[in-house]
C-alpha positions in Angstrom: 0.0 0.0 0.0 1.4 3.3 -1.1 2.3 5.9 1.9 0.5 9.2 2.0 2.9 12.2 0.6 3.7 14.8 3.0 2.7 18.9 1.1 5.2 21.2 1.1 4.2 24.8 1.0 5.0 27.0 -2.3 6.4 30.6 -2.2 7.1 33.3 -4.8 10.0 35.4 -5.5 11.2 38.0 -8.0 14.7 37.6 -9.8 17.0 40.5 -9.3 17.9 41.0 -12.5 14.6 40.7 -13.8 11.2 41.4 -13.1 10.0 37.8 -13.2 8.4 36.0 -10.3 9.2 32.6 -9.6 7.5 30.1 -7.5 10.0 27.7 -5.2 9.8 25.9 -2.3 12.0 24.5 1.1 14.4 21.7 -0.5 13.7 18.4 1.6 15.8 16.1 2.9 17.2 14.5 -0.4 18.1 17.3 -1.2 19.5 18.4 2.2 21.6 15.7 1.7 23.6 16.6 -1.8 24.0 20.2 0.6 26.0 18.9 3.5 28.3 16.2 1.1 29.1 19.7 -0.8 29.5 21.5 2.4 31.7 18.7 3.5 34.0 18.9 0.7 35.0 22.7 1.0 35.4 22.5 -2.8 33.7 25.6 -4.6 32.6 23.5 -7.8 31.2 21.3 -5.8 29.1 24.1 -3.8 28.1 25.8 -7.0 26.5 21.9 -8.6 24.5 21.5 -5.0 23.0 25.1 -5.7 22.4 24.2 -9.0 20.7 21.5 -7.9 18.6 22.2 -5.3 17.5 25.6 -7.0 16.7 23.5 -10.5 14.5 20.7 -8.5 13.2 23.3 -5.7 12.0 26.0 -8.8 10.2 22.7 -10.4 12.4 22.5 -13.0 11.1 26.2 -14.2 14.3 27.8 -15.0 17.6 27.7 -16.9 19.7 27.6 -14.0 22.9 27.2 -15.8 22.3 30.6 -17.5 21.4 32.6 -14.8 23.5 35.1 -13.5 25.6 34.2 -10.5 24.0 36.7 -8.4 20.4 35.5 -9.5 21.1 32.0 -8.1 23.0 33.1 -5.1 19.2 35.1 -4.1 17.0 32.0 -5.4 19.0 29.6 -3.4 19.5 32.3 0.3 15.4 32.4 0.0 15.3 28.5 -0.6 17.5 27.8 2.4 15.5 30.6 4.9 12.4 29.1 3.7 14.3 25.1 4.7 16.2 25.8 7.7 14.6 29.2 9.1 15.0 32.8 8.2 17.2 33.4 11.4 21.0 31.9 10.8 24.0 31.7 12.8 27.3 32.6 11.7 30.9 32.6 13.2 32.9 35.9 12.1 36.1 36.8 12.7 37.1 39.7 14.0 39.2 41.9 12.0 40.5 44.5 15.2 42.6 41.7 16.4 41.9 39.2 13.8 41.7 35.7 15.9 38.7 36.2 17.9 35.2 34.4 16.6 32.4 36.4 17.4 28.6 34.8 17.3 26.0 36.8 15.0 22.4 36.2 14.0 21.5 37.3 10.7 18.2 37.7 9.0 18.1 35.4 5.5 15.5 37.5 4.7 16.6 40.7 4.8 19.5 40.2 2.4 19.2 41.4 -0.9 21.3 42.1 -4.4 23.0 44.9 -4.4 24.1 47.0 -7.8 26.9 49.6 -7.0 25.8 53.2 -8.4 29.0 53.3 -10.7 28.1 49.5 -12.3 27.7 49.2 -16.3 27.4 46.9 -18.7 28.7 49.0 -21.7 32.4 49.8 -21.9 33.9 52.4 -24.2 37.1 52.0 -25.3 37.7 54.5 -27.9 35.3 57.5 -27.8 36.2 59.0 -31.2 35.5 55.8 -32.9 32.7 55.0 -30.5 34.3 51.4 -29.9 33.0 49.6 -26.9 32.3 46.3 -25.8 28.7 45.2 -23.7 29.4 42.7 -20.9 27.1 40.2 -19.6 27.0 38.4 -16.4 28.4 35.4 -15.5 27.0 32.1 -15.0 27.1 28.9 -13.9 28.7 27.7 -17.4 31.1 30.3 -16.4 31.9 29.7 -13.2 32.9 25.8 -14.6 35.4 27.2 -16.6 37.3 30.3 -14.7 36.7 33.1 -12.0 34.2 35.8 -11.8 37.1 38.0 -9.8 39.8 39.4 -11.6 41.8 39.8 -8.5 44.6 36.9 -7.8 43.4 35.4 -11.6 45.8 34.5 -14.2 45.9 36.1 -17.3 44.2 32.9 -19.0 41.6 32.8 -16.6 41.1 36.3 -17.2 40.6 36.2 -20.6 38.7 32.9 -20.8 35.8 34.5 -18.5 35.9 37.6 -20.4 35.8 35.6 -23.5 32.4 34.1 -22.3 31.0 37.4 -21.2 31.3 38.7 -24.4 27.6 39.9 -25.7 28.6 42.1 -28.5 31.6 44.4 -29.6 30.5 47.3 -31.4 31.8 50.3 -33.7 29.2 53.3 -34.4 26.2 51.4 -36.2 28.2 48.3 -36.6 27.7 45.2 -34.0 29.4 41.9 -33.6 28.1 39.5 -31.7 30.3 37.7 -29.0 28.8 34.1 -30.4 30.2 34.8 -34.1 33.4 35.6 -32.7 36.4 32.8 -31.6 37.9 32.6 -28.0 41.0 34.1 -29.7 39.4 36.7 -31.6 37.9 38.2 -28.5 41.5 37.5 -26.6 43.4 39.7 -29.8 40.6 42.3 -28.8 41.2 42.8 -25.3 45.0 42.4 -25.8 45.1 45.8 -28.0 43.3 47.8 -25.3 44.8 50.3 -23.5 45.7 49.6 -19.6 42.9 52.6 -19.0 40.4 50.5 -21.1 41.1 47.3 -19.5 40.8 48.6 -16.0 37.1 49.7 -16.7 36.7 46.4 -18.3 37.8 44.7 -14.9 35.7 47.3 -13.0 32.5 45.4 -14.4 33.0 42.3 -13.0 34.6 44.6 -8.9 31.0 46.5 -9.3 28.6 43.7 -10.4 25.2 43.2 -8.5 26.4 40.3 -5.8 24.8 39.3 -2.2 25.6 41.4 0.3 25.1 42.1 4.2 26.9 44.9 6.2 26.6 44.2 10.5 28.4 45.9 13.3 30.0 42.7 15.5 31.2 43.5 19.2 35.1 41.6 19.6 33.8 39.8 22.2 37.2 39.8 24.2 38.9 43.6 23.0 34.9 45.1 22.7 35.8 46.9 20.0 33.3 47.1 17.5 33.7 46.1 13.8 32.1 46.2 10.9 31.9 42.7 8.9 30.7 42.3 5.5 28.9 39.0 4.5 29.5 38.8 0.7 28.2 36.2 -2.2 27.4 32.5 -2.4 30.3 30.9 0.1 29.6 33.4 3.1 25.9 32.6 3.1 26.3 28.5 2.2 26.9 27.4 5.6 26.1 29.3 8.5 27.9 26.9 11.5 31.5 27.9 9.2 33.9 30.4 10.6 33.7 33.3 8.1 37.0 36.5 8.0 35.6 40.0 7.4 
């Protein structure tokens, strides 16, 4: 005889970078399993496929998750885990005054949102009197697999192999080409003839772009001085019982 399913409640949210609502709900404990074996390994690719997961099966398969933007998914997947866990989480922070000392915090899940810095675009000119830019979009999931979002402590070939994925379109006046008709090596020859003034906006896209983020005053429980800690992206919010530095 067939046992009687248990319901679990369905919620709505809106996607950052879009005004689209999209229904979710609380993963279960399947799913809760494939969390703690990624949490276990410490291994960022491995973090990034249990999100994927848990926000494909736990938006009813609604969404391309792989294209999303990696800010979109970090949201989806905060308000999954309040609505799983509770809205209230516990974090460990380190102190940055004296920089050993764990202090314990309480954090609303609810009350973190996306935030887009006021100097953030997508469109980059590189040469005004040609009117030669590039537009950027975000990176996703497929880009994650294959290099780093942050510029800062990347190679030059990671560099270039997320920028050559980020690519929507190079244009000149009127004329547009589309990242997709272009090669990896193309793009590359493109960025490699800008100027170090060009390229330093170009890297500012991916420093100012929309990301999770949570500012809180923390008392240094043994100094009692008083810092301020930022919470910021995927890994600070994935596991609440981990130390996290400021």
């Amino acid at each position: 005889m067939a046992l009687p399913k248990v319901n679990t409640p369905t919620y709505e949210l809106t996607l950052p970078s879009q005004d689209k609502k999209v229904k979710y709900r609380p993963f279960l404990v399947k799913e809760e399993k494939i969390l703690l074996m990624a949490m276990e390994s410490q291994k960022e690719t491995e973090i990034y496929e249990a999100t994927r997961q848990i926000v494909d099966t736990c938006t009813f398969n609604t969404l391309k998750v792989e294209e999303l933007p990696t800010f979109d998914l970090e949201y989806i997947f905060l308000q999954i885990r309040a609505k799983s866990v509770g809205e209230i989480s516990k974090f460990k922070v380190l102190c940055p005054d004296d920089k050993k000392t764990y202090a314990d915090v309480e954090v609303d899940l609810t009350k973190i949102n996306v935030e887009v810095d006021d100097d953030h675009t997508n469109k980059i000119i590189v040469d005004e009197a040609r009117n030669l830019g590039v537009v950027l979009k975000y990176p996703t999931l497929n880009v994650l697999k294959s290099g780093k979002t942050s510029m800062e402590n990347a190679s030059i070939e990671e560099i270039f192999n997320v920028l050559s994925k980020c690519v929507d379109h190079i244009f000149e006046g009127d004329k547009v080409y589309p990242g997709k008709d272009s090669t990896p090596d193309e793009i590359k020859e493109f960025f490699e003839n800008l100027s170090q003034d060009s390229f330093l906006n170009i890297k500012k896209f991916f420093d100012t772009m929309p990301r999770l983020r949570h500012e809180m005053k923390v008392i240094n429980p043994t100094t009692k001085v008083e810092n301020t800690v930022v919470l910021s992206g995927l890994a600070d919010f994935f596991e609440s019982a981990s130390p996290i530095t400021a």
